[in-house]
C-alpha positions in Angstrom: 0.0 0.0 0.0 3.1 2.1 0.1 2.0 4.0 -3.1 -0.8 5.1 -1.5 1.0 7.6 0.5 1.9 10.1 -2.5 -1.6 9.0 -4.2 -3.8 12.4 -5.2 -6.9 12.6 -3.3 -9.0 11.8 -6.5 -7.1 8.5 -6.8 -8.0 7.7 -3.0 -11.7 8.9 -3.9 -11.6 6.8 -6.5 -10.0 3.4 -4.7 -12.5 4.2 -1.6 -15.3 4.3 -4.5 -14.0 0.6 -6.3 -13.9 -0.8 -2.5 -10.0 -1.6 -3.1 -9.5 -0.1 0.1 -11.9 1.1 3.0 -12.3 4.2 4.8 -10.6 2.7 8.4 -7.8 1.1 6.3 -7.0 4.6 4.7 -7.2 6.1 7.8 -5.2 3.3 9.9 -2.5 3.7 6.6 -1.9 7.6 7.4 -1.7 7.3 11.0 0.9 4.5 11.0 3.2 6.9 8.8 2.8 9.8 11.1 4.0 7.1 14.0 6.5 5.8 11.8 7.9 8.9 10.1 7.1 12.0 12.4 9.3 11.3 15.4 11.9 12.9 13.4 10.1 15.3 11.4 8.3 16.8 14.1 5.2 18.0 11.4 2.0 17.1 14.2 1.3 18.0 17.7 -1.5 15.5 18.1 -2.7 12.3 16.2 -6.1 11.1 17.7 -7.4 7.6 18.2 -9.5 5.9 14.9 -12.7 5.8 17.4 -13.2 9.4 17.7 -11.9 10.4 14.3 -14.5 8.1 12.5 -17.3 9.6 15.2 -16.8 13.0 13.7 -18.4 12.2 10.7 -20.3 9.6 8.8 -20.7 11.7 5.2 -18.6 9.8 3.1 -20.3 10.7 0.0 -19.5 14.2 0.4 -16.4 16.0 -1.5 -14.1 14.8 0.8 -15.8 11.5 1.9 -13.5 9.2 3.9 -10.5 11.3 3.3 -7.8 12.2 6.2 -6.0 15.6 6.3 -4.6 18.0 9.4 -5.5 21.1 10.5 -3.3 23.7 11.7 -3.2 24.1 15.8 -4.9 27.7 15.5 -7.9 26.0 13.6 -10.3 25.4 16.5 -11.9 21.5 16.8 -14.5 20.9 19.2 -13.1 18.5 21.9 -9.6 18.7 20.8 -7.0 20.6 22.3 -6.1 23.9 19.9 -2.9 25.1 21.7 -1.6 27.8 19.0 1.7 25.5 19.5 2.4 28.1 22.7 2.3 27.1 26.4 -0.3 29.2 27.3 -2.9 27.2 25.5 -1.6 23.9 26.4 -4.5 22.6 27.7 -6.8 24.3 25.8 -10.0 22.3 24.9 -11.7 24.1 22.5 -16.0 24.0 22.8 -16.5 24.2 19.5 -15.4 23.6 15.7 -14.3 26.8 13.7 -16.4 26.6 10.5 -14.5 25.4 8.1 -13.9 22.6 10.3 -17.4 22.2 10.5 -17.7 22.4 6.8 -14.8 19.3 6.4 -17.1 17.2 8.4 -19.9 18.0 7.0 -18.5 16.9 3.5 -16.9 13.5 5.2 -12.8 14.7 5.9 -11.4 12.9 8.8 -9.4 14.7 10.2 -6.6 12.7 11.8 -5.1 15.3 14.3 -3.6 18.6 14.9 -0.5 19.9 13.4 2.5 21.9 14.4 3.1 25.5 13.6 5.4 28.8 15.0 3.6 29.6 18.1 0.6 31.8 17.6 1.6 31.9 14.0 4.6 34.0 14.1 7.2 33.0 12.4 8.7 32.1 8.7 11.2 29.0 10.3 8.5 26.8 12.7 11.4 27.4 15.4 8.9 29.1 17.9 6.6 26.2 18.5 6.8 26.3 22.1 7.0 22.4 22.0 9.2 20.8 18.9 10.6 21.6 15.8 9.9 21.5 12.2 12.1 20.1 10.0 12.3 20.1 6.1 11.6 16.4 4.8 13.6 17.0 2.0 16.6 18.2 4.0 16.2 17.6 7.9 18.8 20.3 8.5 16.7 22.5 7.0 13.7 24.6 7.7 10.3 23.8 5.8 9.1 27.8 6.9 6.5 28.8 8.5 4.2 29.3 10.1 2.4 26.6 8.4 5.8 24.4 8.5 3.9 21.5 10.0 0.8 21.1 7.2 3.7 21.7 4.6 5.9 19.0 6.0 3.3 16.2 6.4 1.8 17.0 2.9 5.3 17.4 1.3 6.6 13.7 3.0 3.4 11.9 2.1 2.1 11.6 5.8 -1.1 13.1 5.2 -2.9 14.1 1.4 -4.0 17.9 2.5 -3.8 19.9 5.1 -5.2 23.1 6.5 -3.1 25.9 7.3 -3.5 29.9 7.7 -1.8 32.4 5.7 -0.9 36.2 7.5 2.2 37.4 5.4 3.2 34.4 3.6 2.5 31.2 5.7 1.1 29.4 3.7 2.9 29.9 0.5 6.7 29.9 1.8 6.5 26.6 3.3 4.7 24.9 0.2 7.6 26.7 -1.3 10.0 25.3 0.5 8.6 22.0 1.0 7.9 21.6 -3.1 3.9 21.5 -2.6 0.9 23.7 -3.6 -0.4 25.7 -1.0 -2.9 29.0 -1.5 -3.6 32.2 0.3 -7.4 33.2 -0.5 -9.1 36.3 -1.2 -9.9 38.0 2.1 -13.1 37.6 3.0 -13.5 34.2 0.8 -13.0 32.0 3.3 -14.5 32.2 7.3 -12.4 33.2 9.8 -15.2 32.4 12.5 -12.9 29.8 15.3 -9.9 30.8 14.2 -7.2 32.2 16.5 -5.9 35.4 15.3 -3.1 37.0 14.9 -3.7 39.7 12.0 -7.6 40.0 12.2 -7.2 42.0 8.6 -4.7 39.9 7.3 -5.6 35.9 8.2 -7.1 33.8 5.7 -7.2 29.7 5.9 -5.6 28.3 2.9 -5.2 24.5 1.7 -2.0 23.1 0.9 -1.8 19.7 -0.7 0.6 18.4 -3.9 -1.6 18.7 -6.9 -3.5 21.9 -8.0 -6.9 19.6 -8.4 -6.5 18.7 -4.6 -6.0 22.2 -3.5 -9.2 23.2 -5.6 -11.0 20.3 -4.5 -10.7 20.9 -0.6 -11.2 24.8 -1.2 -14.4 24.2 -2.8 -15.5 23.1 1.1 -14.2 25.6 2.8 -15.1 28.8 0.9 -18.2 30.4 1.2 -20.2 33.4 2.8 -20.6 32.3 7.1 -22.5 35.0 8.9 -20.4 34.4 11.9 -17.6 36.0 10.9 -18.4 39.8 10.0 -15.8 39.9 7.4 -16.7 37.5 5.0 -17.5 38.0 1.5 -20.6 36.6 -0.6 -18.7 33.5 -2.0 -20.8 31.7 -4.4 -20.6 27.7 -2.7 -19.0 25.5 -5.5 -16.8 22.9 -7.0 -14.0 24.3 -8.6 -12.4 21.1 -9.4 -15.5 21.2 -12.6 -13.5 23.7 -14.7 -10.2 22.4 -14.6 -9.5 21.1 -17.9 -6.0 21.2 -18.4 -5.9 24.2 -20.7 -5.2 27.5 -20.2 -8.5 30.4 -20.4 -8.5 31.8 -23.6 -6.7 35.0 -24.2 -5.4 34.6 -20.8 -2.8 37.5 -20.1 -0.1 37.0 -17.4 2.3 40.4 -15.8 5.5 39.3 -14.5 6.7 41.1 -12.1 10.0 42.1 -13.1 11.0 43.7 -10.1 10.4 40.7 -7.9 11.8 37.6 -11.0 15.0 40.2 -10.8 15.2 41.1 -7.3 18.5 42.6 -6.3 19.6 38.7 -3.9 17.9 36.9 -5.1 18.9 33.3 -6.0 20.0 32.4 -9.1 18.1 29.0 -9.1 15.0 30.2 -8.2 15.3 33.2 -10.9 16.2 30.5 -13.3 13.6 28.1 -12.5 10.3 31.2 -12.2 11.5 32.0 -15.8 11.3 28.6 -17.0 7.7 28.2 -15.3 7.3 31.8 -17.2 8.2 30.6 -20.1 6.2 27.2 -20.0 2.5 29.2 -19.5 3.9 31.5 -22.6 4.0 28.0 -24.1 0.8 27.1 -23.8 -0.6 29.6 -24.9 -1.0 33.0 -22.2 0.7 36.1 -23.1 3.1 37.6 -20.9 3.4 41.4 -20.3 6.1 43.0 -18.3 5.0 45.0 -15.0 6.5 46.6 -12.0 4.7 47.0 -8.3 6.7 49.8 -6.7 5.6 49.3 -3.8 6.6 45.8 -2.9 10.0 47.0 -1.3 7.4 49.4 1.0 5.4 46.2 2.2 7.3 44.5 4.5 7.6 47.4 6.9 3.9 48.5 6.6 3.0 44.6 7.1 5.7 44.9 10.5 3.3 47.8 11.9 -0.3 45.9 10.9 0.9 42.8 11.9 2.4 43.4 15.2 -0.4 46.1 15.9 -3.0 43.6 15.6 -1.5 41.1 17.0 -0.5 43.0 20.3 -4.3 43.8 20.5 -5.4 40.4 19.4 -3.0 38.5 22.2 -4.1 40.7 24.9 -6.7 38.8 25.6 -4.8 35.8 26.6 -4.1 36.7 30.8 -4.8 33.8 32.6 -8.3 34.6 34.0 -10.9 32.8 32.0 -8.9 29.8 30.2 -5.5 28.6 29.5 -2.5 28.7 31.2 -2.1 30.5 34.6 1.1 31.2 36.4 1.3 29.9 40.2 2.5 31.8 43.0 0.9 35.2 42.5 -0.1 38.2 45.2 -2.5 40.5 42.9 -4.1 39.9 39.5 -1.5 42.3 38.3 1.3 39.8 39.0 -0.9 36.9 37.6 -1.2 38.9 34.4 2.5 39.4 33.7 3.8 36.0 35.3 0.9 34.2 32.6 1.8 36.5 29.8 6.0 36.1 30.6 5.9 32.5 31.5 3.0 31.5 28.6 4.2 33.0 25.4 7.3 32.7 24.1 10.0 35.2 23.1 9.1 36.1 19.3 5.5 36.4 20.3 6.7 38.6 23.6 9.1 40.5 20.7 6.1 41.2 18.8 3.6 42.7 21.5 5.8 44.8 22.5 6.4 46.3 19.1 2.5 46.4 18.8 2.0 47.7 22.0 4.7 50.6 21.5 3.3 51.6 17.7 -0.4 51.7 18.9 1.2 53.9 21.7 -1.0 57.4 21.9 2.7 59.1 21.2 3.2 56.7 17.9 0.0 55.4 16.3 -0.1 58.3 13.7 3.6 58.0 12.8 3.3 54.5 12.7 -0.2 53.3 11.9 -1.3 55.7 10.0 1.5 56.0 7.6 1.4 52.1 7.2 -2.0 51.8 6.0 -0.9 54.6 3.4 1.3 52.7 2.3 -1.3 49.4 2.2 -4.0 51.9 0.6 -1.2 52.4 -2.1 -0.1 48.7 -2.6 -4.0 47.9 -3.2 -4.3 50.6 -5.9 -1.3 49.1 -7.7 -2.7 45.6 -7.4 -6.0 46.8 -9.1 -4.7 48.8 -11.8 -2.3 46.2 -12.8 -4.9 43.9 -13.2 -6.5 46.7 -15.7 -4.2 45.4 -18.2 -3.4 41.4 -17.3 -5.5 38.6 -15.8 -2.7 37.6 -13.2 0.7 38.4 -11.9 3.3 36.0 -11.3 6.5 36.3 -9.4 8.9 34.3 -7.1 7.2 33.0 -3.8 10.7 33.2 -1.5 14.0 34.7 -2.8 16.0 31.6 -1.5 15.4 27.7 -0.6 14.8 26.4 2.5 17.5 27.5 4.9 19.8 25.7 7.8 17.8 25.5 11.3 19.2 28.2 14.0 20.8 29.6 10.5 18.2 32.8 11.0 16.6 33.0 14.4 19.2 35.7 15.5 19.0 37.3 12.4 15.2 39.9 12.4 15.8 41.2 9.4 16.7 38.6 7.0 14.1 36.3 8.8 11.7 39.2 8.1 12.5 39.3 4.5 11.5 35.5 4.1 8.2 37.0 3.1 9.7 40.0 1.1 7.5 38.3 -1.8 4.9 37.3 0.3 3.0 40.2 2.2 2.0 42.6 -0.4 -0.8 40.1 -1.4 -2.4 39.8 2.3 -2.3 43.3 2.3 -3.8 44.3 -0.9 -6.2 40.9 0.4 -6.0 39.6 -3.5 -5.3 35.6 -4.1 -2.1 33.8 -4.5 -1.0 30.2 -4.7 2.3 28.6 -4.7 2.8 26.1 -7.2 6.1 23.8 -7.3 8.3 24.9 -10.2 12.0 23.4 -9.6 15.0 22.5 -7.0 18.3 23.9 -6.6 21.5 22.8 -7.2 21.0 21.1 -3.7 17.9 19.4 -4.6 15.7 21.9 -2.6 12.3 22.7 -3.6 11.6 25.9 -5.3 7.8 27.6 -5.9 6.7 30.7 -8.0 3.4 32.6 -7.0 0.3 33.2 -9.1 -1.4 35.9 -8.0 -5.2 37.3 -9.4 -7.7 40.1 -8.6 -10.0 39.4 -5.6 -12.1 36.3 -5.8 -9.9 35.0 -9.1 -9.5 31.7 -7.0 -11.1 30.0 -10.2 -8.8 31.1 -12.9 -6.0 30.4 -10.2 -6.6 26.7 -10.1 -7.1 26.6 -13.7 -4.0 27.9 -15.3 -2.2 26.1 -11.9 -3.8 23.2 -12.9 -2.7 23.7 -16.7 0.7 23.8 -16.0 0.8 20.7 -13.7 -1.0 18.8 -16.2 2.5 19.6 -18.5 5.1 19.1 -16.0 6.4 16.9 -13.8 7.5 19.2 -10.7 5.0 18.0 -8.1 5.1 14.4 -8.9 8.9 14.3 -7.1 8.7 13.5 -3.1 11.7 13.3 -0.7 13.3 10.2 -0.5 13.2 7.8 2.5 9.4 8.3 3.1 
């Protein structure tokens, strides 16, 4: 059955459908190579017991009927623990399931158990989980990014067929990157945010990473859609966008390369290499390809520094100790129970990152600061739109290197910052992206490029991703040993 762990999840559809295999043996099949391979590779922080998977649901004629995948440890499940891989939630049972976990049961996913991340979702290494690191399964010296690093890994080594994970500045996309599978970064708004944990409230979006475009599609088409729980959602027509993917390009389809991101000053020379051959191969089949230039992507990072950490100071603040979660012992007034929770319970890079929050939302700073940054995000958004005035989508390079040594970065802010240089212009212009594979390095590390469309171009997305998978070989490659 070994072949079965690299198998799309329309093959497994297909041998649940011709009874070759059941639902318990599929399930029994992943969970033995998470015992058997994640020891090492430190991808999940949980893996639950068949019973109480199969309980969840008993749809298996829906979209994902009998199929097991992971969610990310800031995706709430009712009756599991969702710890945000930090220390304060350790013990954190959630009450209830975040809706797009409802909508996976609904449409028969089992989902097999929780996995790791950077704590609280800050991060670009999956160094900060506050109980065990990520490693790359193509190079275990290496790091498979973050914060998603733990859905990337397990999809990437064949442990799991898809997996959820959440995408702030780039964490989806620069561990699928990394870890030489497809992961996307939805419109804002397109998909609930409703039992999430959140770090960016304006920012977060759930994404799917999985190796095949058709995957990614198929296990989008359950999550997106309008919920009226979460204020910020979008009227999302419910669909399957799996029934437009044909293998062909849209007609008259008309791609902008980004030239100031394919010929970034550092970057690469594999990665340039290897985004101009995947340029070249849509060009091939048939999409013309215009030149274009977003001045504002070197502005991005630091106006996504000031959102991020703004909203995320507010957003944390609400962890203290008093109503769940951990609480410090050995406290005199709720004063010292606050800052003994917050100092022993989080973990340095979140603790970095309130406090740069908390001092830029200061009453002295939050016009210099927060003002001027969402100038800057008002600007990247008009560049966005009137670029796609004269193209259907943008490409450029998802990271500027491959994955990198563990502890190579984690003294270095700035170059860990710049991880997402390529990244967090989309979250903050809230348009689509997905990372598709495209090459490896000289070292046999993984390299992605990034197509990017208008809001709500999720469709066109999978299609011409979908093309260009259907004409090379890229994401049929796995790391050896699993």
């Amino acid at each position: 059955m070994k072949n079965l762990a690299f198998a799309t999840i329309k093959e497994l559809k297909e041998k649940l459908k011709n009874k070759e295999i059941t639902v318990e043996e599929l399930l029994t099949f992943f969970k033995d190579r998470f015992e058997k391979f994640d020891g090492e590779l430190g991808s999940a922080l949980a893996i639950f017991d068949t019973k109480s998977i199969l309980k969840e649901t008993a749809n298996y004629e829906g979209l994902l009927g009998g199929i097991p995948g992971i969610l990310k440890d800031n995706i709430c499940q009712k009756s599991r623990i969702t710890s945000c891989a930090s220390k304060i939630l350790e013990n954190f049972v959630s009450t209830y399931d975040a809706t797009v976990t409802e909508n996976l049961k609904k449409e028969g996913a089992l989902l097999i158990g929780r996995a790791n991340m950077d704590e609280f979702a800050m991060g670009s290494s999956s160094e900060t989980s506050a109980f065990k690191l990520i490693k790359n399964p193509w190079n275990k010296e290496c790091s498979p990014g973050g914060s998603s690093g733990g859905p990337a890994a397990a999809v990437a080594a064949g442990l799991i067929p898809w997996a959820l994970g959440t995408d702030t500045g780039g964490s989806i996309r620069q561990p699928a990157a990394l870890c030489g599978v497809v992961g996307i970064k939805p419109t804002y708004g397109s998909v609930s945010r409703s039992g999430v944990i959140a770090l960016g409230s304006s920012l977060d979006q759930v994404g799917v990473l999985t190796r095949t475009v058709y995957d990614n599609a198929l296990v989008y088409s359950v999550i997106a859609g309008n919920d009226p729980k979460d204020s910020t959602s979008a009227n999302v027509e419910k669909k399957d966008y799996t029934k437009q993917l044909t293998g062909k390009l849209p007609e008259n389809l008309k791609i902008g390369v980004v030239e100031n991101a394919v010929n970034a000053e550092g970057i690469d020379k594999d990665i340039h290499n290897a985004v101009q051959a995947a340029i070249s191969k849509l060009e091939k089949l048939g999409a013309k390809i215009k030149k274009v230039n977003l001045k504002s992507l070197e502005y991005a990072t630091a106006a996504y520094i000031i959102i991020n950490r703004s909203e995320a100071a507010s957003n944390l603040a609400r962890f203290d100790g008093v109503r769940y979660g951990f609480r410090a012992p050995e406290y005199k007034t709720l004063n010292e129970m606050y800052n003994k929770t917050r100092d022993d319970g989080f973990g340095d890079e979140v603790k970095l990152r309130i406090l740069i929050g908390n001092y830029v939302l200061a009453a002295d700073h939050v016009g210099d600061f927060c003002a001027n940054a969402e100038k800057v995000r008002s600007w990247i958004k008009k560049e966005f739109q009137d670029a796609f005035q004269d193209v259907d989508l943008l490409v450029m390079p998802t990271t500027g290197g491959a994955a990198f040594k563990i502890g190579s970065l984690i003294d270095n802010p700035i170059e860990m910052i710049l991880q997402d240089f390529f990244t967090v212009s989309i979250n903050l212009a809230g348009v689509p992206a997905v990372s598709i594979p495209c090459g490896f390095t000289k070292n046999n590390l993984p390299i992605g490029f990034q197509l990017i469309g208008p809001h709500f171009a999720e469709e066109v997305l999978f299609q011409v991703g979908h093309a260009y998978q259907e004409n090379t070989e890229w994401h049929k490659k796995h790391p050896e040993g699993y």
